[in-house]
C-alpha positions in Angstrom: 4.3 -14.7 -8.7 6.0 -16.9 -6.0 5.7 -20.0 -6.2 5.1 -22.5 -3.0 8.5 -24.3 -2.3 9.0 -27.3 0.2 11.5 -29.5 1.0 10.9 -33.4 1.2 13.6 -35.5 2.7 15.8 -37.0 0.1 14.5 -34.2 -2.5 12.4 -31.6 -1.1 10.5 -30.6 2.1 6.8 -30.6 3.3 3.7 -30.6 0.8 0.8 -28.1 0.2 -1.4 -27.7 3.6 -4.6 -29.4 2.5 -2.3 -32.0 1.4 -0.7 -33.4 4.7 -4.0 -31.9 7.2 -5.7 -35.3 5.8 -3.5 -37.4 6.6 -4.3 -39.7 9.5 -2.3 -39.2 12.8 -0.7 -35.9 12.3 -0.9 -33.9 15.9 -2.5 -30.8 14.9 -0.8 -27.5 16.0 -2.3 -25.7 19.3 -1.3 -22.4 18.1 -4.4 -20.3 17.6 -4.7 -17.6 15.0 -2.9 -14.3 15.3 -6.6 -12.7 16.4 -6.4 -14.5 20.0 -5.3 -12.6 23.0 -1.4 -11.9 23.3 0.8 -14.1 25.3 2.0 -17.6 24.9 -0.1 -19.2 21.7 2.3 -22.3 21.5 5.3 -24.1 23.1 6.9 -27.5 21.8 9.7 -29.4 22.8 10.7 -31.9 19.7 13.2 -34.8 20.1 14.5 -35.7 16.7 12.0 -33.8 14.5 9.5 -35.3 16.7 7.2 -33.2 19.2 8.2 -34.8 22.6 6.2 -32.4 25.1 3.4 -29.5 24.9 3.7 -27.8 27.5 1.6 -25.2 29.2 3.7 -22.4 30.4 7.1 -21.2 29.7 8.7 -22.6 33.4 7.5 -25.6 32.2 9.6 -26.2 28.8 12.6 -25.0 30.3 12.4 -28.2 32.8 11.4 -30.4 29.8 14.4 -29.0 27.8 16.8 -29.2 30.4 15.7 -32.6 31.2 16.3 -34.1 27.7 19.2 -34.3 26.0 19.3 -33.2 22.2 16.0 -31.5 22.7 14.7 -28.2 20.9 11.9 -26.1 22.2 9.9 -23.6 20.2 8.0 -21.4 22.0 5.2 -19.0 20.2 3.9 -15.8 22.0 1.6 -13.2 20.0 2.4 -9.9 21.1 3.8 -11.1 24.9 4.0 -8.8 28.2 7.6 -7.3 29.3 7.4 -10.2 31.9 7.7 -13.4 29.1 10.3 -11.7 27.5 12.3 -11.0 30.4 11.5 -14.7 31.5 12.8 -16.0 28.4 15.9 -13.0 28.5 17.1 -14.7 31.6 16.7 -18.4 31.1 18.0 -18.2 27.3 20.9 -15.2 28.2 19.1 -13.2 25.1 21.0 -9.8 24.2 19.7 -6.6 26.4 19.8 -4.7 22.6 17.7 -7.9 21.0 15.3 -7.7 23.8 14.4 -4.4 23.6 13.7 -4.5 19.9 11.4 -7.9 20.7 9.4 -5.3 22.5 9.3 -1.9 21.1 8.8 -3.7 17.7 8.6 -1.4 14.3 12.2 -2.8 13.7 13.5 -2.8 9.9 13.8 -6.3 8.4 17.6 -7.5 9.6 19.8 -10.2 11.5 22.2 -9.6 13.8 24.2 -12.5 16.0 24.5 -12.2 20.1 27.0 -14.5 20.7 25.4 -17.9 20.1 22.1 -16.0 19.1 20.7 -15.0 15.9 17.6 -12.0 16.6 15.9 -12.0 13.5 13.1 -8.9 12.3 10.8 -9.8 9.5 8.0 -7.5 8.3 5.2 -10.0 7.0 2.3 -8.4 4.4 -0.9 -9.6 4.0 -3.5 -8.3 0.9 -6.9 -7.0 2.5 -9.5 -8.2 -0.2 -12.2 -6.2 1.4 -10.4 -2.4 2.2 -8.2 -3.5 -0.6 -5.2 -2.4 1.6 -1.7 -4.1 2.3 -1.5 -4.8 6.2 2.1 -5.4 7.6 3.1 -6.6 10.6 6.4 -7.8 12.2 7.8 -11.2 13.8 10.9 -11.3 15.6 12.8 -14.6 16.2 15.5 -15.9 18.6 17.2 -18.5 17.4 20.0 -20.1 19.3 21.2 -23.8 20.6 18.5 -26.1 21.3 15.7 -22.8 21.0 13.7 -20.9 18.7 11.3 -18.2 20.2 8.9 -16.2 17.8 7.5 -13.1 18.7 4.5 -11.8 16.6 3.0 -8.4 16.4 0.5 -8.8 13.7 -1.8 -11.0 12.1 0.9 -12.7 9.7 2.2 -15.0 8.6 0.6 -18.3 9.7 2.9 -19.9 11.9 0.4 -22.7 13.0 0.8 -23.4 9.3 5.0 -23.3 9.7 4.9 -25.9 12.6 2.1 -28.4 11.2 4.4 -28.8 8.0 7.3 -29.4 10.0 5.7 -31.7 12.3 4.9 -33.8 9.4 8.4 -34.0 8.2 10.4 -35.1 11.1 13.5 -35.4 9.3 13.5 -31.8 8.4 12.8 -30.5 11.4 16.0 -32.8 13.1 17.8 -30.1 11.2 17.5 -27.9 14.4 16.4 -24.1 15.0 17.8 -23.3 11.4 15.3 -25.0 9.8 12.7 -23.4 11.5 14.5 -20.0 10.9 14.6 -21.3 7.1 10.8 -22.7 7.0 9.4 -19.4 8.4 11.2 -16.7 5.7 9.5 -19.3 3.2 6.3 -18.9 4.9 6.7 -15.1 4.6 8.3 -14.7 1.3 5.1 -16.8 -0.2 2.5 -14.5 1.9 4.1 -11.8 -0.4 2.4 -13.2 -3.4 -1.0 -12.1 -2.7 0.4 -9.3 -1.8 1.8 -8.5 -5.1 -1.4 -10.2 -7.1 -3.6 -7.4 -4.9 -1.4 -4.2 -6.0 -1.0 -5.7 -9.6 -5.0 -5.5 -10.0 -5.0 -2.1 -7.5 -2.9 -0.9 -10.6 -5.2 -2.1 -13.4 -7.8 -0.4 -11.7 -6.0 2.9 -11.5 -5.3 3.0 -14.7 -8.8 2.5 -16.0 -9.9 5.7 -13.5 -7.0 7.6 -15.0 -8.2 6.9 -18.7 -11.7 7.5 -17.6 -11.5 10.6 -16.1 -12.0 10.0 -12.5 -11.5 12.7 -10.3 -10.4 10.7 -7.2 -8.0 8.8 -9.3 -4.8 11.2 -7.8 -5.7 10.1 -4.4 -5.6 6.6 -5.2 -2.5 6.9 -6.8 -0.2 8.8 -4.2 -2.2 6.0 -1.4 -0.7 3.0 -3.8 2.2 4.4 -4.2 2.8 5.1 -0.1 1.7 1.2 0.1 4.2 0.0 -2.4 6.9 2.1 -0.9 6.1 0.4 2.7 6.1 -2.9 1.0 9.5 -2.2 -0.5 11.0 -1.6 2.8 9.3 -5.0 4.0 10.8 -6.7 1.1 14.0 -5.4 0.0 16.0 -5.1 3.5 15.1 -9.4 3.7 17.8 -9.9 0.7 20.5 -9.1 3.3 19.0 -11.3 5.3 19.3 -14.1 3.2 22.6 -13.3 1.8 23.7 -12.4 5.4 22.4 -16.3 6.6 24.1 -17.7 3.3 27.6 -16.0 3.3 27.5 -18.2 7.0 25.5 -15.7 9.7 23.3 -19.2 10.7 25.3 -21.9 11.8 23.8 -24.6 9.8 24.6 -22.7 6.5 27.0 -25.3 5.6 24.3 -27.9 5.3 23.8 -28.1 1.7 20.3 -28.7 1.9 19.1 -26.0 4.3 21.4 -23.9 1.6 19.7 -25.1 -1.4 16.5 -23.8 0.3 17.9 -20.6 1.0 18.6 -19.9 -2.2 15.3 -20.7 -3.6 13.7 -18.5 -0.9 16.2 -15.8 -2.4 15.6 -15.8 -6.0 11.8 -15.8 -5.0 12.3 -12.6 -3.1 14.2 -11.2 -5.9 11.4 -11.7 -8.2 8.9 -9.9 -5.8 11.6 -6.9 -5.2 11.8 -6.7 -8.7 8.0 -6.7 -9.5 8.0 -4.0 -6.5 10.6 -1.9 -8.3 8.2 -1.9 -11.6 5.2 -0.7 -9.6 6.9 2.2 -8.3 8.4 2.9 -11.5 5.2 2.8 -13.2 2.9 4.8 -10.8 5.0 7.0 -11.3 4.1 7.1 -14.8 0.2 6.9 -13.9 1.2 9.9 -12.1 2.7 11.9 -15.2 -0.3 10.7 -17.3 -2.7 11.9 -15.0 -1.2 14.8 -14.2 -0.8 15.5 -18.4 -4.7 14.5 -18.3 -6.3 16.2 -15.9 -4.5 19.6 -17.1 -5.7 18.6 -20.3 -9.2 18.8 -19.2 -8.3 21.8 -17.5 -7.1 23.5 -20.3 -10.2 22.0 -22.5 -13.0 23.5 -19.4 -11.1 26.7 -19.6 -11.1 27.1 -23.3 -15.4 26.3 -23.0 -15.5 29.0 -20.2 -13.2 31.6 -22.7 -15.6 30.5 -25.6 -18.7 30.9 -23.4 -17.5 34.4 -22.0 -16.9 35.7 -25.6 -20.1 34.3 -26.6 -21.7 36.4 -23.9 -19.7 39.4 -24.7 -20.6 39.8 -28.2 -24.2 39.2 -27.0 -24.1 42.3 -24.5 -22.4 44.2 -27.3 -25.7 43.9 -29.6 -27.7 44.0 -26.5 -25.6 47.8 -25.6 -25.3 49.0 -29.4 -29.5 48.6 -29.3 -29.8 50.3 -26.5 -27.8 53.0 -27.5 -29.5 53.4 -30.6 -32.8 53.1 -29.0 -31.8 55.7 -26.3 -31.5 58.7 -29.2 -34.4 59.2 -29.9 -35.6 58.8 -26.3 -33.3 62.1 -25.1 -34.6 63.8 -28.2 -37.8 63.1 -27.7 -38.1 63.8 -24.2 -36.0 67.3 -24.5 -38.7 68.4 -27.0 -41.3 66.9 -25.0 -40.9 69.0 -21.4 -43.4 71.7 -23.2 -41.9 75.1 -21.5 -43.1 77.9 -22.9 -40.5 79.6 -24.1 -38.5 77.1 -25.8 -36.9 77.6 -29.0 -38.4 75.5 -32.0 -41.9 74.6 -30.5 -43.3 77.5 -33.1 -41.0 76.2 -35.7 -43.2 75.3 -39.1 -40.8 72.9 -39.6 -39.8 71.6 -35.8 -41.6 68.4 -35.8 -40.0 66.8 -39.1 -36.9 68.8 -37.8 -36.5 66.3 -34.8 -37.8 63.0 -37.0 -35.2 63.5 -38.9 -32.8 64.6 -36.3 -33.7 61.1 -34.5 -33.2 59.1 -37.9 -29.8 60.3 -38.1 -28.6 59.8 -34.8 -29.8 56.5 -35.2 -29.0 55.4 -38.6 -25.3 57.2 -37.4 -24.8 55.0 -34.1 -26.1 52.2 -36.3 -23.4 52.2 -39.0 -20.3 52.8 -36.4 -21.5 50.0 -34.0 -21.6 47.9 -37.3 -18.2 48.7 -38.7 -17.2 47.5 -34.9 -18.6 44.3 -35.7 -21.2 44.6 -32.8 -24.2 43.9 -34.9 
């Protein structure tokens, strides 16, 4: 699993959520949860890790940045209108290319630098306990002198979460827009850990519907499998990411400790691409088994219906060789039984015990065949 990782000034950063929400005189976060309506959830300028300004509308923290010196702004929108992101386009002198990604969206996890701009894509993951389903969604960043703009187009991850722990460690959050940019992959690479907890018991089930016979087990399987290939592609794209910001694509990556938290968000995210990897690897093996079980039971229902079949067959051959021998005596019977007048035999002395024994030896002859057949 991943763990929960946080710097603290002088030795590591920030402290579990319930932890620092009780403590007394921390400014809550305005940012709403990712359900509210799109548009602008949050906008901060901070002076020296410290929140200076909220304001209320994007014109207005472009006046309160360009009025302080040294100031940051970070500005939140959930799923925003073409007119915020052109807004912020023009004041911030974002990338045409960047831009049009921030609003298209379904963008593959990368980084690429505009200049004095990093556009970051993340694809965040979230476990469904209910559907038992993975939901993804994607958060784009802008991250550039003095700014950091996050786009959301999903539920996750918590951001409010991401800026209440930073507001709590001012010194931290003096680091710049790179430490936001840091703090965030954090916040997503933990939100994987559910994630990978939910398809690790999605698994366990499988396999005890596998071993137990359950018809809709293939269906599960091959709708697991699509999930864990989706959250590869989530996962796996974010290590370039990382070694992209630590080989010197931020331009705080020389400051040892934003690099010593880079690498622990790495090796984290290694550990959930590998446990990835092994799911793949091994519904493909629930696959094979079931596959090898269910024709198995096809092969045992066919070899009941074969055994069934023959069963019936040697039951209509007794059923046929009876009626055959039953029929003899029946067409002799009813030949010497039509009483014309001029047939042969009927003044016989002997035509009665004639056409007993004619009878007995049709039968007793059809009897003796059908039984060397092995039909009686």
């Amino acid at each position: 699993m991943v763990g929960s990782r946080r710097f603290r000034p002088g030795g590591g950063f920030g402290r579990q959520l319930d932890e620092y929400e009780t403590r007394v005189g921390v400014p809550p976060s305005t940012e709403p949860p990712a359900a509210s309506h799109g548009g602008l959830v949050d906008s901060a300028v901070y002076i020296r890790g410290h929140r200076f300004a909220s304001p209320s509308g994007l014109a207005e923290t472009y006046r309160c940045l360009q009025e302080q010196d040294g100031a940051m702004a970070w500005i939140g929108l959930y799923r925003p209108d073409i007119e915020q992101i052109t807004s912020l386009a023009r004041e911030f002198r974002l990338h045409d290319l960047a831009v049009e990604d921030a609003i298209n969206a379904h963008q593959r996890p990368k980084l690429e630098r505009y200049g004095h701009t990093l556009f970051v894509v993340l694809r965040a993951a979230r476990y469904d306990d209910l559907r038992e389903e993975v939901e993804f969604s994607e958060l784009h960043l802008f991250i550039g002198p003095g700014f950091v703009v996050t786009v959301r187009h999903g539920e996750a991850p918590d951001l409010a979460a991401v800026r209440r722990r930073l507001e709590t460690e001012a010194q931290m959050l003096a680091r710049g827009p790179e430490a936001v940019l840091y703090a965030i992959l954090d916040q997503v690479v933990d939100g994987y850990a559910p994630v990978v907890a939910g398809l690790e018991n999605d698994i366990d089930e499988i396999e005890t519907q596998v071993f137990g016979g359950d018809p809709n087990a293939s269906r599960r399987i091959y709708g697991l499998s699509r999930e864990v290939i989706q959250f590869q592609r989530a996962a796996r794209p974010l290590l370039s990411v990382l070694d992209a910001l630590a080989d010197g694509a931020g331009s705080a990556s020389a400051d040892e400790e934003l690099r010593r938290y880079l690498r622990d968000v790495t090796d984290h995210l290694t550990q959930v691409v590998e446990r990835v990897d092994g799911f793949r690897h091994l519904l493909q093996n629930i696959l094979t088994v079931n596959a090898t079980l269910v024709s198995q039971q096809q092969n045992e229902e066919m070899r009941s219906l074969t055994a069934a079949s023959y069963s019936q067959n040697e039951e209509l051959k007794k059923v046929s060789s009876w009626a055959a021998i039953l029929f003899a005596p029946t067409l002799i019977g009813t030949v010497y039984g039509m009483n014309f007048v001029h047939m042969p035999e009927l003044n016989w002395r002997f035509g009665y015990l004639f056409a007993l024994l004619l009878m007995l030896l049709v039968c007793g002859t059809l009897y003796v065949i059908f039984k060397r057949r092995g039909w009686l």
